[in-house]
N, CA, C and O of each residue as an XYZ file, in Angstrom:
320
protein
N      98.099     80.752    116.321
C      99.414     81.318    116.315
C      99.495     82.390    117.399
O      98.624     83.255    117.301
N     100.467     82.533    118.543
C     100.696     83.072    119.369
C     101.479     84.731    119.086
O     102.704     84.828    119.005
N     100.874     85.519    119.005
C     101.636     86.498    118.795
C     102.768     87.315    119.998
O     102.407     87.799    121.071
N     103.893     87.293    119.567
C     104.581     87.849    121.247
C     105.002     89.331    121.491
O     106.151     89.645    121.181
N     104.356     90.052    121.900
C     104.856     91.226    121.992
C     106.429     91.688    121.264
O     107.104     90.693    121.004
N     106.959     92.746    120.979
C     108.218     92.913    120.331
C     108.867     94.165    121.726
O     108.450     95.262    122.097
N     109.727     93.528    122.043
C     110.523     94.707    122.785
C     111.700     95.348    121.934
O     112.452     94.662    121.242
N     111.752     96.161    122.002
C     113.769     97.045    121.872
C     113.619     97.748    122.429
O     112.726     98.494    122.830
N     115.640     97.344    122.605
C     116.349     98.419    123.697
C     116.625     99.234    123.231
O     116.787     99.314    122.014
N     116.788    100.198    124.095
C     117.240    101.651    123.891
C     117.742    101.840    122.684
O     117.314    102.700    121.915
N     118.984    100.804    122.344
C     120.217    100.940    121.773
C     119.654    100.553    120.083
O     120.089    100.852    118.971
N     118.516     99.772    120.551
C     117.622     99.619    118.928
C     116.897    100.675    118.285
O     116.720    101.067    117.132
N     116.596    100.946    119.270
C     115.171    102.940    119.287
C     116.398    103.515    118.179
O     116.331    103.697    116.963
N     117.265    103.666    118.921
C     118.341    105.385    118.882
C     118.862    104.442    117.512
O     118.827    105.344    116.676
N     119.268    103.356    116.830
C     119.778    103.221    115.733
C     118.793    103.437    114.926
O     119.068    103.875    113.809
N     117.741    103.248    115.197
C     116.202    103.077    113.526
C     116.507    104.829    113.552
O     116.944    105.358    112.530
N     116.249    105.613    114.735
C     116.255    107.180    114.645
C     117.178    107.608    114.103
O     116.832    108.369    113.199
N     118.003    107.524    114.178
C     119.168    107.765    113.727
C     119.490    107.500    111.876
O     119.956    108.334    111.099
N     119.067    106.104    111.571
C     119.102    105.851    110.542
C     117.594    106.667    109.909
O     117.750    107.613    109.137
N     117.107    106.515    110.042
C     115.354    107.559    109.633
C     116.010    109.091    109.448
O     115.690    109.742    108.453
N     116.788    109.558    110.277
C     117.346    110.931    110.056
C     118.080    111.454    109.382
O     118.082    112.659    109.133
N     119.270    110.159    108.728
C     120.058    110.052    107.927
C     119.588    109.811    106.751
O     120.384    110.154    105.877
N     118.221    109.174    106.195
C     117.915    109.124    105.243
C     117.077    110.488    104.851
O     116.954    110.931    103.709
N     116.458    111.128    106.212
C     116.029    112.365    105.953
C     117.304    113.326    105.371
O     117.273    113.682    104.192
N     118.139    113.625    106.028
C     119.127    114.123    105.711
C     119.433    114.247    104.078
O     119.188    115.095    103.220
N     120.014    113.117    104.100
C     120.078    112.530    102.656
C     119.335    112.901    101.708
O     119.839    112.903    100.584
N     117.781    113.368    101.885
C     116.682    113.425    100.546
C     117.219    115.272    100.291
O     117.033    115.948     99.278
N     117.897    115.686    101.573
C     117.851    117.413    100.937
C     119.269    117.417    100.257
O     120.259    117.712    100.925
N     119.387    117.001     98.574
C     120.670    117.088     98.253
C     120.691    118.847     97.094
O     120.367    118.982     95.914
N     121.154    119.778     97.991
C     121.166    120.457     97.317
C     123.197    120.668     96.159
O     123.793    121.564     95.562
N     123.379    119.438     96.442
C     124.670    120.060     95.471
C     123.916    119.314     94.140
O     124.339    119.635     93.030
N     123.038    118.531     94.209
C     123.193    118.210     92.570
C     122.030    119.076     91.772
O     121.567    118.809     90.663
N     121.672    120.216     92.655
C     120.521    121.165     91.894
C     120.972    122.042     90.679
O     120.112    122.805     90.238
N     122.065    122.040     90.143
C     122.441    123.030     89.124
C     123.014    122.163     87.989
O     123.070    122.612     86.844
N     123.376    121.108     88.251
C     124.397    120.466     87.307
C     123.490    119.378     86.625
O     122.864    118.660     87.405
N     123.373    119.213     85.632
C     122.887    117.648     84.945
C     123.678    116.603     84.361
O     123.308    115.646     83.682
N     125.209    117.054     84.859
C     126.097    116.611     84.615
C     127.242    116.553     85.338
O     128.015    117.473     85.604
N     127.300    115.383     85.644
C     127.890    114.038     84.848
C     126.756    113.022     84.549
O     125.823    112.815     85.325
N     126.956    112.289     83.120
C     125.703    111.577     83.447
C     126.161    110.014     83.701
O     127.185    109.399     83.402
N     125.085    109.686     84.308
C     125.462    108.141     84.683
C     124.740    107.314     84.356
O     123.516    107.442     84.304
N     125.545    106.038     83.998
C     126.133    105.426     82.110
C     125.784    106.124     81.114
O     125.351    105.362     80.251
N     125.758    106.863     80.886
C     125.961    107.834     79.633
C     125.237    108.633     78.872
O     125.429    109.292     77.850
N     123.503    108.225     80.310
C     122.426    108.807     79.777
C     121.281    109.502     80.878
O     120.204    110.030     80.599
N     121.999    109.278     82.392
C     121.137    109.364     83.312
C     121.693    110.488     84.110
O     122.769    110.418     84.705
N     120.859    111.601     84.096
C     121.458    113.274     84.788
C     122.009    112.667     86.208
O     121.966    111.455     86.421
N     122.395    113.357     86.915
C     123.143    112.357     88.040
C     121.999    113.211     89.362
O     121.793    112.734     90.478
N     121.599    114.095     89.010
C     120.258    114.069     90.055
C     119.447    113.029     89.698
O     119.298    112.282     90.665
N     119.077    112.795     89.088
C     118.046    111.991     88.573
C     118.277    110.400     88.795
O     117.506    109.500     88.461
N     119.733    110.262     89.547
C     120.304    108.711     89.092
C     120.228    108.860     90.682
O     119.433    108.085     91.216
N     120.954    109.768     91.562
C     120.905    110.373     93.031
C     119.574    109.824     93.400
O     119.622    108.898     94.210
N     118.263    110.229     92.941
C     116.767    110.482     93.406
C     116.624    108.737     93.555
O     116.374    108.240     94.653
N     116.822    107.859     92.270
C     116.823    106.515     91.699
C     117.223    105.777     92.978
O     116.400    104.980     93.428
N     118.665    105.983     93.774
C     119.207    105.244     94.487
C     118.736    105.918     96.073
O     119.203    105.316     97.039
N     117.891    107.058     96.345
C     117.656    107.591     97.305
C     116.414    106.471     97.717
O     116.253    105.868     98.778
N     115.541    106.431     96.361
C     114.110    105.896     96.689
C     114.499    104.336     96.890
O     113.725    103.723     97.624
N     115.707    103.517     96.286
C     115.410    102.130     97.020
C     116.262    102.237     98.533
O     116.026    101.342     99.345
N     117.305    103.387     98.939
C     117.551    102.968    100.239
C     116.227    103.647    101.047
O     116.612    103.814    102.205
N     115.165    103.995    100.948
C     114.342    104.811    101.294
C     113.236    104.040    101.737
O     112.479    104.300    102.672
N     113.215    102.671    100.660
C     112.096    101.654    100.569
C     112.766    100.627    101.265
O     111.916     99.840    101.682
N     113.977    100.259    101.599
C     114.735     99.430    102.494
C     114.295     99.939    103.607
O     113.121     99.655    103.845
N     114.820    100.585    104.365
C     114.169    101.662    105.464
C     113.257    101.235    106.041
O     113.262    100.905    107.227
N     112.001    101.158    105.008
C     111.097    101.287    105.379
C     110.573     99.645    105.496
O     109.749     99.254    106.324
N     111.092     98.986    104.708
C     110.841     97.210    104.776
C     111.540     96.901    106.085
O     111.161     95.897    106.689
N     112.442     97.584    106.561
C     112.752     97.572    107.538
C     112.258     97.954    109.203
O     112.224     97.157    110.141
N     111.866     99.556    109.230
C     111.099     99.768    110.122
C     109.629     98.558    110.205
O     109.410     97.726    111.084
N     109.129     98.743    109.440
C     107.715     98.185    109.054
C     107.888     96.288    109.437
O     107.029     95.540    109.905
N     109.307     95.973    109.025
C     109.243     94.061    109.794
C     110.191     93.917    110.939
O     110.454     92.815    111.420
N     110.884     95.431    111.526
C     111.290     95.166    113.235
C     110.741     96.197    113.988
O     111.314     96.216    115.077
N     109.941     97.015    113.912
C     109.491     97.738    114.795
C     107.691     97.919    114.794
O     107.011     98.816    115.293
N     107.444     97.193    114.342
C     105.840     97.537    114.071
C     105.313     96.986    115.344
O     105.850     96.031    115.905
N     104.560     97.418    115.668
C     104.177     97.447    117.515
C     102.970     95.903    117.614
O     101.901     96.196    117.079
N     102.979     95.166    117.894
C     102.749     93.827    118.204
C     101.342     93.660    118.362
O     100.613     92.764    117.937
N     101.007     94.953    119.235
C      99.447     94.928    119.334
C      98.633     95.579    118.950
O      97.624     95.941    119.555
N      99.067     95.907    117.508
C      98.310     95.737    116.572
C      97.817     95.019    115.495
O      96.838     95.024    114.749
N      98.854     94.392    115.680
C      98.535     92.616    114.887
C      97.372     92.064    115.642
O      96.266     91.600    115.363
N      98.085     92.306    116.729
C      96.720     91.611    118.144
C      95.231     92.000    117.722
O      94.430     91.068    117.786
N      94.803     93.071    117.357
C      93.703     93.851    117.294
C      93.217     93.321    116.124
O      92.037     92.974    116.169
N      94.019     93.107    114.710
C      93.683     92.793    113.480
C      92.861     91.250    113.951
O      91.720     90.938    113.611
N      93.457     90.731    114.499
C      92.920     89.507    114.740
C      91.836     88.674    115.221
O      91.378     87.552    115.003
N      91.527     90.038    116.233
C      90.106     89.851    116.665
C      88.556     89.866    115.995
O      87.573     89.657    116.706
């Protein structure tokens, strides 16, 4: 099996960064630090439901970086 190097453009770099920063962004939620309420469906503090939906766009992300940007030659190396 031929492995082929992976290029991106610019315009690919600056969206993963961008999106990586936004999810950084995203993890500092300080408005839901005081409140445990509202809860969501009727039993889940809404930080706690916040944290829930942070960690699967967080793990997308990362299924993401990890199957379009992972650098080619290092597959190469595994192989040898």
């Amino acid at each position: 099996m031929e492995v082929r190097p992976r290029s991106m453009s610019r315009q690919h770099r600056l969206l993963w960064f961008v999106l990586t920063t936004a999810v950084y962004l995203l993890h500092q939620d300080v408005w839901f630090w005081s409140e445990a309420r509202p809860l969501v469906l009727g039993f889940l503090p809404v930080g706690l439901a916040y944290h829930a939906g942070y960690c699967l766009l967080a793990s997308v992300l990362l299924w993401g970086l990890t199957r379009f940007t992972w650098p080619a030659h290092l597959d190469e190396d595994a192989r040898r």
